[in-house]
C-alpha positions in Angstrom: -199.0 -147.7 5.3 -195.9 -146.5 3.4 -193.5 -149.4 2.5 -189.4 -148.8 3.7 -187.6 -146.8 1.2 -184.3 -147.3 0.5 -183.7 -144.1 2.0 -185.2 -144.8 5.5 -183.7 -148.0 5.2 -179.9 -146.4 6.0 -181.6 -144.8 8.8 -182.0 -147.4 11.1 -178.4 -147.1 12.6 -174.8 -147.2 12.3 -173.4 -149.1 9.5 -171.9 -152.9 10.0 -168.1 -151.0 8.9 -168.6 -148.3 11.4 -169.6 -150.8 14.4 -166.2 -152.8 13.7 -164.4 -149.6 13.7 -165.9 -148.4 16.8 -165.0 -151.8 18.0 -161.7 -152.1 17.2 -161.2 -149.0 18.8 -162.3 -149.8 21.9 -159.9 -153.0 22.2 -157.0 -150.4 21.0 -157.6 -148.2 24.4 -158.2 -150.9 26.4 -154.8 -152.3 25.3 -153.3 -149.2 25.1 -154.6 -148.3 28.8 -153.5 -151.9 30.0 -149.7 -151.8 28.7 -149.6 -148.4 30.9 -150.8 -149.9 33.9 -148.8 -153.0 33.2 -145.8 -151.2 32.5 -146.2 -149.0 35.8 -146.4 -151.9 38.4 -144.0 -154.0 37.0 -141.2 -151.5 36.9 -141.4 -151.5 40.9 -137.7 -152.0 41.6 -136.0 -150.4 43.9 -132.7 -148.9 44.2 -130.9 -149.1 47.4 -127.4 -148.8 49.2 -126.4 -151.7 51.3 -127.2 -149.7 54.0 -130.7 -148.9 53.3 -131.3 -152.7 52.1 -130.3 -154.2 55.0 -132.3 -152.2 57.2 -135.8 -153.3 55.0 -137.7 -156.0 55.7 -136.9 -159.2 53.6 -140.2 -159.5 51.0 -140.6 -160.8 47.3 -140.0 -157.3 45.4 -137.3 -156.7 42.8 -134.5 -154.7 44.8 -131.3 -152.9 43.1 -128.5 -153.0 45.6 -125.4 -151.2 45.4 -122.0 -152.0 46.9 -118.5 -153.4 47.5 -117.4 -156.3 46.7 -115.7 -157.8 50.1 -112.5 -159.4 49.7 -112.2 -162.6 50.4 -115.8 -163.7 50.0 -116.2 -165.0 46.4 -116.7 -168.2 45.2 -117.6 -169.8 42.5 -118.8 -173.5 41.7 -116.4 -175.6 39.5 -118.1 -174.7 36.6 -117.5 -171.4 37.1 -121.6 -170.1 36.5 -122.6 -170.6 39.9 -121.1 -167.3 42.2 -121.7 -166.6 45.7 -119.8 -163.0 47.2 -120.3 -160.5 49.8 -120.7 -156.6 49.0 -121.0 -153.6 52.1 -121.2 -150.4 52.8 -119.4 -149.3 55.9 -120.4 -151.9 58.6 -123.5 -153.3 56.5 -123.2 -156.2 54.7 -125.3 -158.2 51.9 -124.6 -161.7 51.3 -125.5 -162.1 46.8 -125.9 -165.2 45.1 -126.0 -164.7 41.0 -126.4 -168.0 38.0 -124.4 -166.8 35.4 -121.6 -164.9 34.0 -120.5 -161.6 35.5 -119.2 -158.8 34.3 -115.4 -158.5 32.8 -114.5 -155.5 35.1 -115.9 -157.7 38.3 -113.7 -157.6 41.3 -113.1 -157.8 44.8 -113.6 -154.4 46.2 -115.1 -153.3 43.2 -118.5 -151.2 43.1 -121.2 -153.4 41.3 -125.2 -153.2 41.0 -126.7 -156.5 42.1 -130.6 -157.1 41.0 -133.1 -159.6 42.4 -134.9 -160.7 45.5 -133.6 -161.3 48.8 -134.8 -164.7 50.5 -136.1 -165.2 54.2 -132.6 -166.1 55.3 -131.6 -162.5 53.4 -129.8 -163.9 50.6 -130.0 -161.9 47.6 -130.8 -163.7 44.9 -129.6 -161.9 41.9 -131.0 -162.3 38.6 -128.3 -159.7 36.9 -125.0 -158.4 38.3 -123.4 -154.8 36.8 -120.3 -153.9 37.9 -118.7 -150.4 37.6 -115.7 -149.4 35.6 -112.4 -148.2 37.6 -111.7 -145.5 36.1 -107.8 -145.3 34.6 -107.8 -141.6 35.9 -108.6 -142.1 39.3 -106.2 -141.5 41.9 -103.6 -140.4 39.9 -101.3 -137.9 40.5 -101.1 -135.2 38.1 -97.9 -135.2 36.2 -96.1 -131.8 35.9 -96.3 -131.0 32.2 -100.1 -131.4 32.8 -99.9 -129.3 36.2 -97.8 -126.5 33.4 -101.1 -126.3 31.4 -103.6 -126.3 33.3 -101.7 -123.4 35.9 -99.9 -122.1 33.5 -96.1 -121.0 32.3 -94.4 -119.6 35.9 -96.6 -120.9 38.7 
C-alpha cells in the first residue's frame, strides 16, 4: 500500500473556498430570481376609468381609478386629514375615501388618480390621491398677434 501524497491529497474534491463560492452563488440567484417574481406579483395594480371600475366586481386588489371630482361631494373632517369625495365618468360614479393630505391642484371637477382598494360596500379606500394639473393654456382663445404668427402677415 502506497501512503496519500500530498499530491492525491488535493484530489479528493473541491476546495473549502470554492464550496463557499459555489454557495454563495446559489443564494445570489435564488435571491435574484425571488426579487423578480416578487416584484412581478406585487406590481398587480390596475388602472381603470370610473366606468370600467364600477362595472368590476369589488375584491382586495390594488385598483388605479381615474376621474372627476363631483361638485358638491367633498368633505373633510375638522382636522382637515380625513377626506371623503365623489369622482365619475359620464353616469358612473365612485364614492373615495383618502387619510391624508391631497394634492395642491385638488378640486372639484378636477381630473385626479385615486389608488387603493374598494370595500364590500364599494368604497374606495385610497391609499394615495394624484390630481392633474389644469393646464393655463387650455381653453383659451388665441389672441390675434399670436393668430399673425402662426398664419402669417395678410391672412
Amino acid at each position: 500500500m502506497t501512503e496519500p501524497t500530498r499530491e492525491t491529497d488535493l484530489d479528493d474534491g473541491p476546495s473549502r473556498a470554492s464550496r463557499i463560492r459555489l454557495i454563495v452563488g446559489l443564494l445570489l440567484g435564488v435571491g435574484a430570481f425571488w426579487l423578480v417574481v416578487d416584484s412581478m406579483t406585487e406590481g398587480g395594480t390596475y388602472f381603470y376609468t370610473v366606468e370600467e371600475a364600477a362595472g368590476r366586481q369589488v375584491d382586495d386588489r390594488p385598483i388605479r381609478v381615474k376621474g372627476k371630482v363631483m361638485p358638491g361631494t367633498w368633505k373633510q373632517n375638522d382636522a382637515g386629514n380625513v377626506h371623503t369625495f365623489t369622482i365619475y365618468e359620464n353616469d358612473k360614479r365612485m364614492q373615495v375615501s383618502y387619510e391624508g393630505a391631497l394634492p395642491d391642484v385638488f378640486g372639484e371637477d378636477r381630473d385626479v388618480v385615486a389608488t387603493g382598494t374598494r370595500n364590500s360596500g364599494g368604497l374606495l379606500v385610497a391609499t394615495e390621491v394624484t390630481a392633474k394639473c389644469p393646464s393655463k393654456y387650455e381653453g383659451e382663445a388665441m389672441s390675434e398677434t399670436a393668430r399673425q404668427r402662426v398664419e402669417g402677415p395678410g391672412s
